[in-house]
C-alpha positions in Angstrom: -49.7 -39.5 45.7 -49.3 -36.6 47.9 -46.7 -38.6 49.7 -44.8 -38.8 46.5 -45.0 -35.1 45.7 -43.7 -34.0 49.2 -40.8 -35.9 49.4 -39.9 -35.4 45.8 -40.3 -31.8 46.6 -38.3 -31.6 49.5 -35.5 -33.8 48.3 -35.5 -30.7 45.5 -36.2 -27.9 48.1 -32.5 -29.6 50.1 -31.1 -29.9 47.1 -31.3 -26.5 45.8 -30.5 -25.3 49.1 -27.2 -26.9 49.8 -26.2 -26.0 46.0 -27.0 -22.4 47.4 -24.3 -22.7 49.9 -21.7 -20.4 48.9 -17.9 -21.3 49.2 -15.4 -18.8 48.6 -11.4 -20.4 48.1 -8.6 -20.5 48.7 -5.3 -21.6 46.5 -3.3 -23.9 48.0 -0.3 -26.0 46.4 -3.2 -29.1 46.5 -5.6 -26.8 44.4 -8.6 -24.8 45.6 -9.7 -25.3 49.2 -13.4 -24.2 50.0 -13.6 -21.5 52.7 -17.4 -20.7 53.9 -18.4 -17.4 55.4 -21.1 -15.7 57.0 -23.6 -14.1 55.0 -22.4 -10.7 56.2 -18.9 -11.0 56.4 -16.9 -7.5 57.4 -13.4 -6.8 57.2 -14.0 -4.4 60.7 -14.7 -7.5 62.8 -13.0 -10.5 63.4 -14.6 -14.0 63.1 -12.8 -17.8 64.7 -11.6 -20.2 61.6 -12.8 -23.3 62.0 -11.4 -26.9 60.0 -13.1 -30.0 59.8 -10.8 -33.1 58.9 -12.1 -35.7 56.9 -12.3 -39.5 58.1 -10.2 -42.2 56.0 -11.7 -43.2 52.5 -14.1 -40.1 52.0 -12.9 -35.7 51.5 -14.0 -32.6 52.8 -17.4 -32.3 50.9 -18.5 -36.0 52.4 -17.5 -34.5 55.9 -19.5 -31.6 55.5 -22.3 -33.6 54.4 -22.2 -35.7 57.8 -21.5 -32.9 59.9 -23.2 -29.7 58.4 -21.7 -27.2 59.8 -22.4 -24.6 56.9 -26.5 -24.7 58.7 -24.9 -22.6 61.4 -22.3 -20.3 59.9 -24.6 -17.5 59.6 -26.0 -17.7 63.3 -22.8 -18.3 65.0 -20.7 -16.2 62.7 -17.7 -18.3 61.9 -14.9 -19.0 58.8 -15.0 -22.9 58.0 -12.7 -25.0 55.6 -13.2 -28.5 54.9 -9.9 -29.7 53.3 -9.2 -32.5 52.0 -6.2 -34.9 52.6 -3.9 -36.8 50.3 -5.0 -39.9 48.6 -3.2 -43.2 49.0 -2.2 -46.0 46.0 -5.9 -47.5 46.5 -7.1 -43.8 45.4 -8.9 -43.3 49.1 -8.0 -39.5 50.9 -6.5 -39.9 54.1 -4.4 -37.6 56.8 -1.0 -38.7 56.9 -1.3 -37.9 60.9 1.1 -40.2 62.8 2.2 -43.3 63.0 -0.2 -44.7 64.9 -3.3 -43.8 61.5 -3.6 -44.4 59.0 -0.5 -44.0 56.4 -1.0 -47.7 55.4 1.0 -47.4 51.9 4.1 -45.4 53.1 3.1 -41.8 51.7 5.5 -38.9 52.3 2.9 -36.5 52.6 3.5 -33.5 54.8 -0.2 -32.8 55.4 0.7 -31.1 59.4 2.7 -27.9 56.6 -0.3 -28.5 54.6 -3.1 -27.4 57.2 -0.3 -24.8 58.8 0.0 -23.5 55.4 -3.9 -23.3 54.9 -4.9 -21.7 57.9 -1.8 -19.0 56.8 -3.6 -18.2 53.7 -7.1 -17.7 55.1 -5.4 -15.7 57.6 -4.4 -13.7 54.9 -7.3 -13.6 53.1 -10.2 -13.2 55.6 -10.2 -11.2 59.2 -9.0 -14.1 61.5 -9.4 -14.2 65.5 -5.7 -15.6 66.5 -7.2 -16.8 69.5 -10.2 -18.7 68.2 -8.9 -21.4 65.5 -10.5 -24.9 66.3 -10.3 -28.1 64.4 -12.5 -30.7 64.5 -11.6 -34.2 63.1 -13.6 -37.4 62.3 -11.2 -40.6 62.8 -8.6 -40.6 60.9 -9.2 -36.9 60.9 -9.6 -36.9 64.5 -5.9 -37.9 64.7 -5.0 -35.3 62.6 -6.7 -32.7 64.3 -4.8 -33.4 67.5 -1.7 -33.9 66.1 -2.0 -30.4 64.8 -3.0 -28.7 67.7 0.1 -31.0 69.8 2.7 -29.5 66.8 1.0 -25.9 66.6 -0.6 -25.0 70.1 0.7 -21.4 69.1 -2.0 -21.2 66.4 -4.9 -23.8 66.9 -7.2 -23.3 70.2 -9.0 -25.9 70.7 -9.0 -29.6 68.7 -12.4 -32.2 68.8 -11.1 -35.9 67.7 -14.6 -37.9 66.9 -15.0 -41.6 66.3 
């Protein structure tokens, strides 16, 4: 019995607690993207912008799930997105990255503008470090992570491709 009541209770206790997580956004032309900062954001310091890229078949939310990076936001004082990429004709989001993954159906999606465009607007929006934007990427993301760092070394510092 007491088993039962504990994990019930902490399934609600981590459930309530990632529904705490707040996410500002930002418009894009896709929609709202969700943009996580630190509990005690200032506009008189500057913070690094950090993206995680989705894998093939699952979005930006899954990925955080996996990954979890909005635990550590507050202690390591960072800006995350977790965007999500395009979907194909079997409905499953994907980066159109390069040849090589994973644009299976032909899409003419331009998702390198996209992030370019992204990172632009939360630029604009939140106080940015130039010289600390990282992207992280899980597979298919992973290819899109790079390829954005090889197109755009000028604005992204550092790229993780994982899996």
């Amino acid at each position: 019995m007491w088993k039962i009541f504990f994990r019930t209770s902490l399934f609600f206790s981590l459930f309530f607690l990632a529904g705490n997580i707040a996410a500002k956004e930002v418009s894009t032309t896709r929609g709202e993207i969700p943009v996580y900062i630190p509990a005690d954001y200032a506009d008189s310091q500057t913070y690094p912008l950090l993206l995680l890229l989705h894998g093939y078949g699952f979005d930006g939310k899954v990925a955080e799930s996996i990954w979890g990076f909005t635990e550590i936001i507050d202690k390591y004082k960072f800006i995350y997105t977790t965007p999500t990429g395009t979907v194909d004709s079997t409905n499953s989001p994907f980066w159109n990255a390069t040849n090589a993954c994973c644009n299976f159906y032909g899409s003419t999606a331009d998702d390198l503008s996209f992030l370019y465009r992204l990172i632009e607007a939360i630029k604009a929006d939140y106080n940015i470090d130039a010289n600390r934007v990282y992207v992280v990427g899980d597979s298919n993301g992973g290819f899109m992570a790079l390829e954005l760092a090889y197109r755009f070394p000028e604005i992204i510092t550092a790229a993780v491709s994982s899996a």
